[in-house]
C-alpha positions in Angstrom: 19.0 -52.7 -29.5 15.8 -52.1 -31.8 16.0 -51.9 -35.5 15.0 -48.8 -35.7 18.3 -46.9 -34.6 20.9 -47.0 -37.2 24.2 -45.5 -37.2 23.2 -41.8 -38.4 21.3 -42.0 -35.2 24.0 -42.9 -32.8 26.5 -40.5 -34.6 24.5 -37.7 -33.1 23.1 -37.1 -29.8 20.4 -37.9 -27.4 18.3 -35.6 -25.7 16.5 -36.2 -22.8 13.6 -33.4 -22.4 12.8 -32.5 -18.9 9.5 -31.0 -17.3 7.1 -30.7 -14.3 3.9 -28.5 -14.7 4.2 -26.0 -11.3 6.6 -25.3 -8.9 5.1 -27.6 -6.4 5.8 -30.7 -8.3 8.9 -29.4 -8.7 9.6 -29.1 -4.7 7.0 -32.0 -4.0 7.5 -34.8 -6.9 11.1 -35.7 -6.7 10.4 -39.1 -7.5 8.6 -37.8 -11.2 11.7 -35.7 -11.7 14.2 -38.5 -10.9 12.6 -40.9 -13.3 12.9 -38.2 -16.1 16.7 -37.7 -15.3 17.0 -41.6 -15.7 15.9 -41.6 -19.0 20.1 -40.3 -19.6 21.5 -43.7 -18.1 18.9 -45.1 -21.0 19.4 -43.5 -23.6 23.8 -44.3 -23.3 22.5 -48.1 -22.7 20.6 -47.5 -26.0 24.2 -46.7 -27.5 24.0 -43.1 -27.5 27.4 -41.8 -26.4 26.7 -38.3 -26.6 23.5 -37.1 -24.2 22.2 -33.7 -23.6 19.7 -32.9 -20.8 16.8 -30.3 -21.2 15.7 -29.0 -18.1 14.8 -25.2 -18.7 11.2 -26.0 -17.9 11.2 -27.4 -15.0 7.9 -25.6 -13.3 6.3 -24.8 -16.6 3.4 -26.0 -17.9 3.0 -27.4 -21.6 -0.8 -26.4 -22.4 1.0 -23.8 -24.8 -0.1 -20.6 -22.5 3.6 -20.5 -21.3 6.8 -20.1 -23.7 8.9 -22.5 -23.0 12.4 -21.7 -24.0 14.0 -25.8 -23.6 11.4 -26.8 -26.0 12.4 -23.9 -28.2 16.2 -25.1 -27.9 15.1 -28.7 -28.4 13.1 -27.7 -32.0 16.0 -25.6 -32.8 18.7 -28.5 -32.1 16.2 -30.6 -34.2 16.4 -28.5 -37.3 20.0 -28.6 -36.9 20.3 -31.9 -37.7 22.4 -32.2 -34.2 19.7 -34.8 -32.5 19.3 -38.4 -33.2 16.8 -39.2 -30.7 14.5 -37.2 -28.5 13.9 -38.8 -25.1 10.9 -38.1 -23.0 8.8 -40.0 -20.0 5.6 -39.8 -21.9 4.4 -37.9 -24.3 2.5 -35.1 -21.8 5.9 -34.2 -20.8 6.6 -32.9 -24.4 3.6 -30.9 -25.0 0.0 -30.9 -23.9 -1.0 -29.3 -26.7 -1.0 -30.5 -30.4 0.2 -28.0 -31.7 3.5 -27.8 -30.0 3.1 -31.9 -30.5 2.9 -32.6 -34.1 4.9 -29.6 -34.6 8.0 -31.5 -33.1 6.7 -34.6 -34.4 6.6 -33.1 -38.2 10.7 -31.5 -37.6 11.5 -34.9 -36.4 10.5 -36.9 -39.8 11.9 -34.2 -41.5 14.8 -34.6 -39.6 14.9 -38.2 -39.2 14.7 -38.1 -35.9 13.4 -40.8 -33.3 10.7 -40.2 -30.4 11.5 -42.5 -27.7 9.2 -42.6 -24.4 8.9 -45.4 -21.5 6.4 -47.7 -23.8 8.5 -48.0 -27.2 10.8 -46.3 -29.7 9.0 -44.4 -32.7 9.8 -43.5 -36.0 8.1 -40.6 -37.2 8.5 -41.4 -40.9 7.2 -44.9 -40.4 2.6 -44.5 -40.7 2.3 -46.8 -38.2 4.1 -45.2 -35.5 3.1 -41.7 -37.3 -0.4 -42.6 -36.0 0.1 -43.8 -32.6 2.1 -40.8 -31.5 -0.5 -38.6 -33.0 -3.0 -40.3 -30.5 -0.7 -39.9 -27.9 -0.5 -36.3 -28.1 -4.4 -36.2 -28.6 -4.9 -38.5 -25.4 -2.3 -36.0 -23.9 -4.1 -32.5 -24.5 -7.7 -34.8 -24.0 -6.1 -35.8 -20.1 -5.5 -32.2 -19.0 -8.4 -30.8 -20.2 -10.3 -34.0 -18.6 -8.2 -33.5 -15.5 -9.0 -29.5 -15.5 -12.4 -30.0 -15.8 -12.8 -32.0 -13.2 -11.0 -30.1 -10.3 -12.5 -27.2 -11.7 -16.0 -28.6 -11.6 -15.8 -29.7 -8.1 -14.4 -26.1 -6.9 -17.0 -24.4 -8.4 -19.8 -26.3 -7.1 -18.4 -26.1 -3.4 -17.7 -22.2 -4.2 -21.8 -22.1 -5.0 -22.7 -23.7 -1.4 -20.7 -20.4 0.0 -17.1 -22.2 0.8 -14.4 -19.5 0.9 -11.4 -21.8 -0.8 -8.9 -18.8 -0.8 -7.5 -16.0 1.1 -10.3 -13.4 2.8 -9.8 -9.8 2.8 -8.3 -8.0 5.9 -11.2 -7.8 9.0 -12.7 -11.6 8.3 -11.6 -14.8 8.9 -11.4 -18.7 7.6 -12.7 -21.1 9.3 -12.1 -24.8 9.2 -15.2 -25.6 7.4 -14.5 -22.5 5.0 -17.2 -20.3 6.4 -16.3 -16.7 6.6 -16.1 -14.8 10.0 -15.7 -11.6 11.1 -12.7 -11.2 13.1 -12.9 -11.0 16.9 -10.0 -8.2 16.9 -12.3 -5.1 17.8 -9.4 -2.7 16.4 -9.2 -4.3 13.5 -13.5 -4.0 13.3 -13.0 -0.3 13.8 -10.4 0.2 11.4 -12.3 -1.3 8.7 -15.4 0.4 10.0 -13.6 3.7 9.5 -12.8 3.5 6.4 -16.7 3.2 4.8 -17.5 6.1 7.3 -15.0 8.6 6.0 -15.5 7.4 2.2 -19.5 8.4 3.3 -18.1 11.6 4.4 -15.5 12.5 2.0 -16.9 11.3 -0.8 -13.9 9.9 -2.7 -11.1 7.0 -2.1 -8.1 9.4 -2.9 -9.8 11.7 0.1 -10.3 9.2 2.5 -6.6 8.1 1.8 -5.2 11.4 2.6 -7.2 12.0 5.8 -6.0 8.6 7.5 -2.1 9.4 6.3 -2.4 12.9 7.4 -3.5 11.8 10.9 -1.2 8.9 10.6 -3.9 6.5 11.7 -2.7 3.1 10.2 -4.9 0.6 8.9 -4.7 -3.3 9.3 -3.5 -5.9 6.3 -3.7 -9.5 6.3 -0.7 -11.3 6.0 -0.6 -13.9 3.4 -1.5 -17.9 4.2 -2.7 -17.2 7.6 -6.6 -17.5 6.7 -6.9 -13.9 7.8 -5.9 -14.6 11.4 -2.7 -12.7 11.5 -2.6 -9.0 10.2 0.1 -6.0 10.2 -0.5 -2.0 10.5 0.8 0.5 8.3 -0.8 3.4 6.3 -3.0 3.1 3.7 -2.5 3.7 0.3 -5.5 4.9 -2.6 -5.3 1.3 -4.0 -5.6 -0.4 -0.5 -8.2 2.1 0.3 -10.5 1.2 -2.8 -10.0 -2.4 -2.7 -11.4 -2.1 0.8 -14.3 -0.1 -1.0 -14.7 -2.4 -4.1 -14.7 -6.2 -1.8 -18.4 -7.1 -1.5 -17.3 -9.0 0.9 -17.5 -6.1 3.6 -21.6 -6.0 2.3 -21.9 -9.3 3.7 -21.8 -11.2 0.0 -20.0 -13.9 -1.2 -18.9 -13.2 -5.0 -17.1 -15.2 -7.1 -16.3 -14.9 -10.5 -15.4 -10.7 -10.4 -12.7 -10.8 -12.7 -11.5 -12.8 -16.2 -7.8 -12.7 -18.0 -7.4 -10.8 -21.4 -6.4 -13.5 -23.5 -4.9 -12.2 -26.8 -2.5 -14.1 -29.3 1.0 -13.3 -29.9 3.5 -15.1 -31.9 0.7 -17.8 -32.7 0.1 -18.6 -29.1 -2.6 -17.5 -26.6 -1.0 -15.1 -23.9 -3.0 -14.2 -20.9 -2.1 -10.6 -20.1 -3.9 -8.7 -16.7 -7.3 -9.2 -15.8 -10.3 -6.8 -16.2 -13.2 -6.5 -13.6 -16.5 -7.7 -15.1 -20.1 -6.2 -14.8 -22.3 -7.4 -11.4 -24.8 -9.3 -13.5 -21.9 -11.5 -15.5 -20.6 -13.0 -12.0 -20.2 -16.3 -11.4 -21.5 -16.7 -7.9 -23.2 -13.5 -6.0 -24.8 -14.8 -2.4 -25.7 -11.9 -0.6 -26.1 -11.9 2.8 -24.1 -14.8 3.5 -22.1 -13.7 6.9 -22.1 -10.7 8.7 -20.5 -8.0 6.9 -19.4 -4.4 7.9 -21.8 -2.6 5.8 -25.3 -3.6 4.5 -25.4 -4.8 0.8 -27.3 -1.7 -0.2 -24.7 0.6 0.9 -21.9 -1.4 -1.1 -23.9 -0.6 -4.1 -24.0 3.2 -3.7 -20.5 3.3 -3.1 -20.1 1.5 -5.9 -22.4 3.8 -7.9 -20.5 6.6 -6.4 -17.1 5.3 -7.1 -18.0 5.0 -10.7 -19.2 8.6 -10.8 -16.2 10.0 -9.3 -14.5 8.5 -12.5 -14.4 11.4 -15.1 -12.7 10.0 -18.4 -13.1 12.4 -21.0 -16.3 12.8 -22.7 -17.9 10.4 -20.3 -21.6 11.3 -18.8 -19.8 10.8 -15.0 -18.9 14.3 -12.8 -16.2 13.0 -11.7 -14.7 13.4 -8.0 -14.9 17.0 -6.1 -11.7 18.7 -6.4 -9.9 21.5 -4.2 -10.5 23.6 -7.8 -12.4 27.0 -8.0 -14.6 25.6 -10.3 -17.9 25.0 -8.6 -19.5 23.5 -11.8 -17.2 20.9 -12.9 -18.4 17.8 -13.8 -22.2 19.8 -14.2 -22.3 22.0 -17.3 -23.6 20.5 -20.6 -22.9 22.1 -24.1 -26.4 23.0 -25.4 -25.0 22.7 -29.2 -23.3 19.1 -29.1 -24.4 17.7 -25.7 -21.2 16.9 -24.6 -19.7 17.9 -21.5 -17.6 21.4 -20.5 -14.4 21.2 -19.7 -12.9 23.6 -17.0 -9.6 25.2 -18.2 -7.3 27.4 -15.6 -5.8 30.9 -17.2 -4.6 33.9 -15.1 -1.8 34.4 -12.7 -1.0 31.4 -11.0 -3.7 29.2 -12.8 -6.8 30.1 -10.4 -9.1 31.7 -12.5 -11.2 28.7 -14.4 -13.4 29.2 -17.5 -15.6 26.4 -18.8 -15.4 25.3 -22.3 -16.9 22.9 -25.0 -14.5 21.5 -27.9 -17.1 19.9 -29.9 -15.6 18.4 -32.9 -12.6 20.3 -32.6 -10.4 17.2 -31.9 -12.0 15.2 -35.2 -12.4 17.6 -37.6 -10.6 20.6 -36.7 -13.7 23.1 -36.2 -13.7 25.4 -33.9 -14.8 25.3 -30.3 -18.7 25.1 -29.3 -18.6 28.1 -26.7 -16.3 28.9 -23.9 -17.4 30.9 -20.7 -15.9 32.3 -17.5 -16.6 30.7 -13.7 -17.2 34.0 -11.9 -20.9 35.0 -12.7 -22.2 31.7 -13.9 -21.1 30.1 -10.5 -22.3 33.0 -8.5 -26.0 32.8 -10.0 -26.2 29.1 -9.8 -24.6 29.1 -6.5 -27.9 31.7 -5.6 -30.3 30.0 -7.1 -29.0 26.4 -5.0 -28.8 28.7 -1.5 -32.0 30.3 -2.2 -33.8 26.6 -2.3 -31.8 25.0 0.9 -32.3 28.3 3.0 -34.6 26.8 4.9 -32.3 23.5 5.5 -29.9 26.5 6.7 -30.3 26.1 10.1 -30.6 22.4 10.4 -27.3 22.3 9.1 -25.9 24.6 11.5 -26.6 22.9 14.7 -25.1 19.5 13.2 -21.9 21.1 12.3 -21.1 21.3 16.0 -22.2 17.5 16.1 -20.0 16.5 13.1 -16.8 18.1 14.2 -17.3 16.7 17.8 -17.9 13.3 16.6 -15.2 13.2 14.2 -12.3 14.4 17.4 -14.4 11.3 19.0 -13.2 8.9 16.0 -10.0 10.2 16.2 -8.8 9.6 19.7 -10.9 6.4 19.5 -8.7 4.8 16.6 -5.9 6.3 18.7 -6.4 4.9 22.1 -7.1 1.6 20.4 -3.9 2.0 19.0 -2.2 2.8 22.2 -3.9 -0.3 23.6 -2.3 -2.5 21.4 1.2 -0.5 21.7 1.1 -1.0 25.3 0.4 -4.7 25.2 3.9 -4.6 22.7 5.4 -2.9 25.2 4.9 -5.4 27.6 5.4 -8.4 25.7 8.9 -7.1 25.0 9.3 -6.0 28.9 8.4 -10.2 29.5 10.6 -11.4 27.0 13.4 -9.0 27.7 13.0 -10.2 31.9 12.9 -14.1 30.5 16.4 -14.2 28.9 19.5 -14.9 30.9 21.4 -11.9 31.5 24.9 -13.7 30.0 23.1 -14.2 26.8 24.0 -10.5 26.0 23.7 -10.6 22.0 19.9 -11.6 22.6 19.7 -9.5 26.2 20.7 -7.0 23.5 18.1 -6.8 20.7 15.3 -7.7 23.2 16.3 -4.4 25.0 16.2 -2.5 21.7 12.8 -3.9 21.2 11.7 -3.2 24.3 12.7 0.9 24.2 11.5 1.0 20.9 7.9 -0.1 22.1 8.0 2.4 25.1 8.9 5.5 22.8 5.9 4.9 20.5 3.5 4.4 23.5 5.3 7.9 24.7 4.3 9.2 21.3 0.7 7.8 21.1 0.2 8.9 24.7 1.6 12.7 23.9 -1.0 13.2 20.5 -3.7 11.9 22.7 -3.2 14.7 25.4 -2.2 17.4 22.4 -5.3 16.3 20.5 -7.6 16.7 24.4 -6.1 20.1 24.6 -7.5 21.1 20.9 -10.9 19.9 20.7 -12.4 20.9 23.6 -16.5 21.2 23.3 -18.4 24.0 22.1 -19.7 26.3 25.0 -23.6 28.1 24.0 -21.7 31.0 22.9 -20.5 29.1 20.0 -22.8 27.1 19.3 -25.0 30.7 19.1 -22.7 31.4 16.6 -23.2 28.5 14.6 -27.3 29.1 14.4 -26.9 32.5 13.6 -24.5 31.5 10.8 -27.1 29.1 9.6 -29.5 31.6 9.3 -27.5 33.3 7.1 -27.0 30.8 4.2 -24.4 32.8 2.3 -22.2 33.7 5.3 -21.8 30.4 5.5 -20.8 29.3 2.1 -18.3 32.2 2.0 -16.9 31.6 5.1 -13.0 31.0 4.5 -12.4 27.3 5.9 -15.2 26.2 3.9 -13.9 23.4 2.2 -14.6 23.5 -1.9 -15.2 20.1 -2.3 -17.9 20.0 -0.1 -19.4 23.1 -1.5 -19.2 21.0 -5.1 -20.6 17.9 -3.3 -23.7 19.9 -2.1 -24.4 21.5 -5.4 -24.4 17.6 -7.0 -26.4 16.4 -4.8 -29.5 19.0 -5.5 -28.6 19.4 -9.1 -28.2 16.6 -11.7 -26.7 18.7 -14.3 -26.8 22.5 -16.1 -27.6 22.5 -20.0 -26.0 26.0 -21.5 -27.1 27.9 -24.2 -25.3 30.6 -25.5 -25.5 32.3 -28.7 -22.7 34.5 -30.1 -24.9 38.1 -30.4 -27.0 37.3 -27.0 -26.3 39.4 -24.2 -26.6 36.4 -21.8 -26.1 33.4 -20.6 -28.8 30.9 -20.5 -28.9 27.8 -18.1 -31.2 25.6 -17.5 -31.0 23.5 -14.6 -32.2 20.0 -13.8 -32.4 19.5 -10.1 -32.3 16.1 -8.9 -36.3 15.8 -8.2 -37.0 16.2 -11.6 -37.9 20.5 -11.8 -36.3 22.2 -14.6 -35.9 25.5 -14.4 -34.1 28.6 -16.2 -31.9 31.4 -15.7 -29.9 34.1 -17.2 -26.4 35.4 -16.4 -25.3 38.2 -18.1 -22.1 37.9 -20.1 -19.4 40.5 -20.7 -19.5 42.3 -24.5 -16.6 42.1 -26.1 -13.4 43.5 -25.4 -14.6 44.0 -21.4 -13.6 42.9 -18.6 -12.9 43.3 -15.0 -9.0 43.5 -15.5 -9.4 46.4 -17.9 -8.7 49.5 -17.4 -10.9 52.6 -15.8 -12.9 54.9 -18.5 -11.5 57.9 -17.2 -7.9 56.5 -17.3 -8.4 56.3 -21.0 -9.7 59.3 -21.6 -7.0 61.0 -19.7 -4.4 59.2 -21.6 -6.2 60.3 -24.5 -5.5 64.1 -23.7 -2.0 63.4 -21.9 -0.9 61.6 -25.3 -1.6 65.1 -27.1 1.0 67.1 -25.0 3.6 64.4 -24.0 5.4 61.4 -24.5 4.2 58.1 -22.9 7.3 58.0 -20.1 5.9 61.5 -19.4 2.2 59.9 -18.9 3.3 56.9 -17.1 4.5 59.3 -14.1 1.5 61.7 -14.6 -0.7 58.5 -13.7 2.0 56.9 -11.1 1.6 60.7 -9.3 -2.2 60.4 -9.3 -2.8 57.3 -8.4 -3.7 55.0 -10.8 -3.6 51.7 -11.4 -3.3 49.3 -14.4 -6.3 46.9 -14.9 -4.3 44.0 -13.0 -3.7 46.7 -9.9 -0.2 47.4 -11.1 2.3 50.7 -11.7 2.3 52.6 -14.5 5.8 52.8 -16.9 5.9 53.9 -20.3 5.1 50.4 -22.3 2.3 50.1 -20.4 1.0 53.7 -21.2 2.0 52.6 -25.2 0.3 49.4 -24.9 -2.6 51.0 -23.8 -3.0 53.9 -26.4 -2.3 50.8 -29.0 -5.4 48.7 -27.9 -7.9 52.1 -28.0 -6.0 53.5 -31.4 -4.8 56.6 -29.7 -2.5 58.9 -31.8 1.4 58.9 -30.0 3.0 62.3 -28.5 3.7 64.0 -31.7 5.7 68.1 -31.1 3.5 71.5 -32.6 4.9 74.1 -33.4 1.9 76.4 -32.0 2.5 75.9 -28.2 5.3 75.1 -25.9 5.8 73.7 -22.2 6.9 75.6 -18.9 10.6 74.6 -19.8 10.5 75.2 -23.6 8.8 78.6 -22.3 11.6 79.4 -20.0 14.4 78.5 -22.7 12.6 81.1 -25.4 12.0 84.1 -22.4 15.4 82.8 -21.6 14.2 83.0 -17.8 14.1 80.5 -15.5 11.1 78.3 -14.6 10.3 79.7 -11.5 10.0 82.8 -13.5 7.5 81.1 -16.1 5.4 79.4 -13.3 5.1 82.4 -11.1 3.8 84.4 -14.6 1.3 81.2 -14.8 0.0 81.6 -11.5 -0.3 85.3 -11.5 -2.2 84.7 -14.6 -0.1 87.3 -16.8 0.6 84.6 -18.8 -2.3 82.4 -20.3 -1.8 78.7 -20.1 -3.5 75.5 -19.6 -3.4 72.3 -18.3 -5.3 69.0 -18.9 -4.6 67.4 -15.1 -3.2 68.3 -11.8 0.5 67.4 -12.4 0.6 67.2 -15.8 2.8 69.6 -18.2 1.3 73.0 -18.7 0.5 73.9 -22.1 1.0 77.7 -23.5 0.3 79.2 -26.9 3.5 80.2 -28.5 1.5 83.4 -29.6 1.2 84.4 -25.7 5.1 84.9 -25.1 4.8 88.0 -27.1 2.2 89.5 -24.9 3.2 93.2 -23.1 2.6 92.1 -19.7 4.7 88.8 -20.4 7.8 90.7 -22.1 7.3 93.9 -19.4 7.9 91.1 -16.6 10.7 89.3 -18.5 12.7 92.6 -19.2 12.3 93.4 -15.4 14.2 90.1 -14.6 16.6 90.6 -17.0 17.4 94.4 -15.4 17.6 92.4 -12.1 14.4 93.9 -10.3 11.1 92.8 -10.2 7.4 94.6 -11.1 4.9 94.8 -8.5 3.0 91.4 -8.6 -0.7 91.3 -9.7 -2.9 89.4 -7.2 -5.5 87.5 -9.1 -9.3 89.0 -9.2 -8.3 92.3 -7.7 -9.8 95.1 -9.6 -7.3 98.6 -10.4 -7.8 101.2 -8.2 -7.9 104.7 -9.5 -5.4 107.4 -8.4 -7.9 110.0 -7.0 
């Protein structure tokens, strides 16, 4: 036993630290991991009657990216004064790093505690073994980084020749020598195919998505550590859908290099956290047109380009993707104050009617907003101007529309007859299996059986859309396709025509015009845009703008002024059903009741109902003659007694003066004798006795 363990050593115990770098030389190095555990059987030869075994990080490696929670327990048990000896291989299987090495090395001197390895036993405290394990732990860190920058050397320069050394996307293949093929699965080329001609048609990755899952057309994925050879169908999702999009490897490129970790320190130790996509120009290795791809390398760039405009991050200078929202002009309009962009914001019933708006510095400094303007004019006058230019493109576009929609009910039974294809070879795969098992076998006779229906009922299912989707788009006769021209000719037909989609009306109106700049000043009458069309003309134009106060849910002029008299002669529940029996409507099309009458007076500072003593209605009339009403409107339309009126149906107003009138009191003393004068016919002159 060597001098250098004493009896404070052997009182405590021994621990033996366990570790392999990955997982593999976990599963693949047993004979590493076996001479580690040995190191116990040692260590009690040694005199140690107490040993402990650290094995938490097996599969871990100790460059000091990784926390390793058995070398945290082994510091810990250090500092505790509860280790005499700490046992290890070599001194890479402790750290690889020097700071977790002369970390443990400076605890054990502290501690007294010895560092024992294959080669010798060390005694921190002493300077002559202080020294030699600080050069093993500097030889350590110096062999992986050595060891690293080899491998990592020699990957890159085979990488640089073109050598595909990991898994290719879905559509390609691996071969042998590492060169990368397309795959001779012609579904799988049509699939993949599809997907860059609806993202060309659509215009956005989240649309594209949504038109394969609403047809249930399923695209293929590669499944993992079979060099691309072996793929599965399901439905796409946005992210599969944009990683197709984003691979130059479909532009016939070989890239390396795309992405690097986020390395930021926590607790004092480097942590890599996720990876961020770096610009084209900062790529490692970029060989373009190194195997056939799908699309051509210019085409990957504008979808790129168009991928990062459909983006729209707050302030930022990109339009984003067309929306199904009203607003024509989103992504376009440009505050002619600040510069920055307008923001559409939906108000009204339901959230459909947008207005554009600039917050300037609102959100720094609490001002108020630049200007805010509504959709419905400033889209219509843009949207004239735009038409007025394409007109002539009117017709053009007509006759391919028929073209389009036949082509795309071509694409679709395509991918689904493909499909089918490949459902009927499942079918009778499982129909040769099924016939190859012994009928006793009945567990497997079974499943196979199970397999085997379930293949038939989705060829039954595939085979019944195909016929549905025959019966549907059948082709367009001359009569329609008249129809179609004639539409063409007539630009704005068109663009109001209900089933056209709004997202392509926004995509044609970015594709002519690169943006609008508004100027708008508070007293100024209008509106004034000037737009930048994408060949460089600028030009202006002026929408008029509502004064304040109106607009088109307000209410009629005459229903005002009518309210105005009404409100002289009776109450507001009175002049709800005055406007309910003539028709009228509020400004958002609705009945008339007495808060919306009061509301109404209270926004045009109209005096309320308020009682006079000078005049009285029919009723209070009636209750004065002490007569009836019929009495009192038959005397009104006889026109013995004066009265007026300021609308059909509304009350009738009479001077309280008039009740004293002869002709009035003649007629009501003939009532109340129970007979009746002679009635007066209005406009007939007296005739004279003679």
């Amino acid at each position: 036993m060597s001098e250098k363990i004493r009896g404070e050593h052997l009182q405590r115990g021994a621990y033996v630290y366990v570790r392999q770098s990955t997982p593999y030389q976990v599963r693949n190095h047993l004979e590493g991991k076996e001479r580690q555990y040995s190191l116990a059987e040692r260590a009690k030869q040694l005199g140690f009657s107490k040993v402990v075994v650290i094995d938490e990080d097996l599969g871990r490696s100790g460059s000091g990216t990784q926390e390793r929670l058995g070398f945290g327990r082994l510091l810990a048990s250090v500092c505790q004064g509860m280790v005499g000896a700490v046992f290890a291989l070599e001194a890479s299987r402790l750290a690889r790093n020097n700071r977790d090495w002369h970390h443990l090395v400076d605890l054990c001197a502290l501690a007294e505690t010895l560092l024992i390895d294959t080669d010798g036993i060390y005694d921190p405290r002493s300077l002559n073994d202080r020294l030699l394990l600080g050069l093993k732990g500097s030889m350590a860190e110096f062999e992986l980084g050595l060891l690293r920058q080899r491998a990592r050397a020699a990957f890159e320069q085979k990488v640089r020749r073109g050598f595909a050394l990991w898994e290719v996307p879905v559509g390609f293949i691996r071969t042998e020598e590492g060169r990368i093929e397309k795959t001779p699965d012609r579904q799988v080329q049509r699939a993949i195919g599809n997907v860059f001609q609806k993202f060309h048609q659509l215009g956005s990755a989240r649309q594209a998505t949504i038109w394969f899952r609403e047809e249930q057309i399923p695209l293929p994925h590669a499944k993992l550590g079979t060099a691309g050879k072996e793929v599965y169908w399901a439905l796409p999702s946005s992210g599969r859908v944009l990683q197709i999009l984003r691979n130059p490897c479909y532009g016939g490129a070989f890239a390396y290099g795309k992405t690097a970790p986020r390395t930021v320190i926590e607790d004092g130790r480097a942590r890599h956290q996720s990876r961020y996509r770096k610009p084209q120009n900062e790529w490692k290795v970029l060989l373009v047109d190194h195997h056939p791809g799908y699309i051509s390398w210019e085409e990957y760039l504008e979808n790129q380009t168009r991928l990062e405009a459909n983006v729209a991050w707050g302030d930022g200078e990109s339009s984003g993707a067309a929306k199904v929202g009203s607003a024509l002009l989103s992504g376009l309009l440009r505050c002619g104050r600040c510069g920055r962009k307008l923001q559409v914001v939906y108000s009204g019933n339901g959230g459909r009617v947008p207005r554009y708006g600039c917050r300037g510095d609102r959100g720094d400094r609490g001002s108020s907003a630049c200007l805010t303007i509504g959709s419905l004019r400033v889209d219509r006058a843009v949207v004239r101007s735009v038409l007025t230019a394409i007109q002539p493109a009117g017709i053009e576009a007509a006759v391919k529309v028929s073209e389009c929609t036949q082509a795309e009910d071509d694409e679709k039974r395509k991918a689904l007859e493909r499909t089918l294809e490949r459902a009927r070879y499942e079918a009778h795969r499982a129909r040769r299996q099924f016939d190859a098992v012994e009928p006793e076998n009945r567990l497997v006779a079974g499943e196979l059986e199970v397999r085997w229906n379930h293949a038939l009922e989705q060829v039954a299912a595939l085979e019944a859309r195909i016929a549905a989707m025959g019966e549907r788009s059948a082709p367009l006769n001359d009569e329609r396709k008249a129809e179609l021209i004639a539409l063409g000719d007539d630009v704005w037909t068109l663009w109001d025509h209900p089933d056209a989609p709004v997202q392509l009306k926004k995509r044609i109106l970015r594709t002519v015009l690169n943006e609008i700049i508004v100027q708008s000043e508070r007293e100024s009458p209008t509106h004034r845009l000037i737009l930048h069309w994408a060949g460089g003309v600028h030009t202006e134009l002026s929408v008029e703008r509502n004064p304040s106060g109106q607009h088109r849910r307000r209410a009629e002029r005459t229903v005002i002024e009518l309210v105005s008299e009404l409100a002289k002669v009776c109450p507001d529940k009175a002049i709800a059903a005055i406007l309910n029996r003539l028709g009228y409507k509020t400004g958002q099309e609705k009945s008339w009741n007495a808060s919306r009458a009061a509301c109404l007076r209270g926004y045009h500072n109209l005096e309320p109902f308020q009682r006079q003593d000078d005049w009285v209605t029919q009723e209070q009339a009636a209750e004065e003659l002490m007569v009836s009403d019929t009495v009192v409107k038959r005397l009104i339309r006889e026109q013995i007694l004066p009265a007026t009126q300021v609308v059909q149906c509304a009350p009738w107003v009479i001077d309280r003066r008039d009740l004293a009138l002869p002709a009035v009191q003649a007629q009501v003393q003939a009532v109340h004798c129970g007979r009746r004068l002679p009635s007066i016919v209005p406009g007939q002159g007296q005739l004279p006795l003679e």
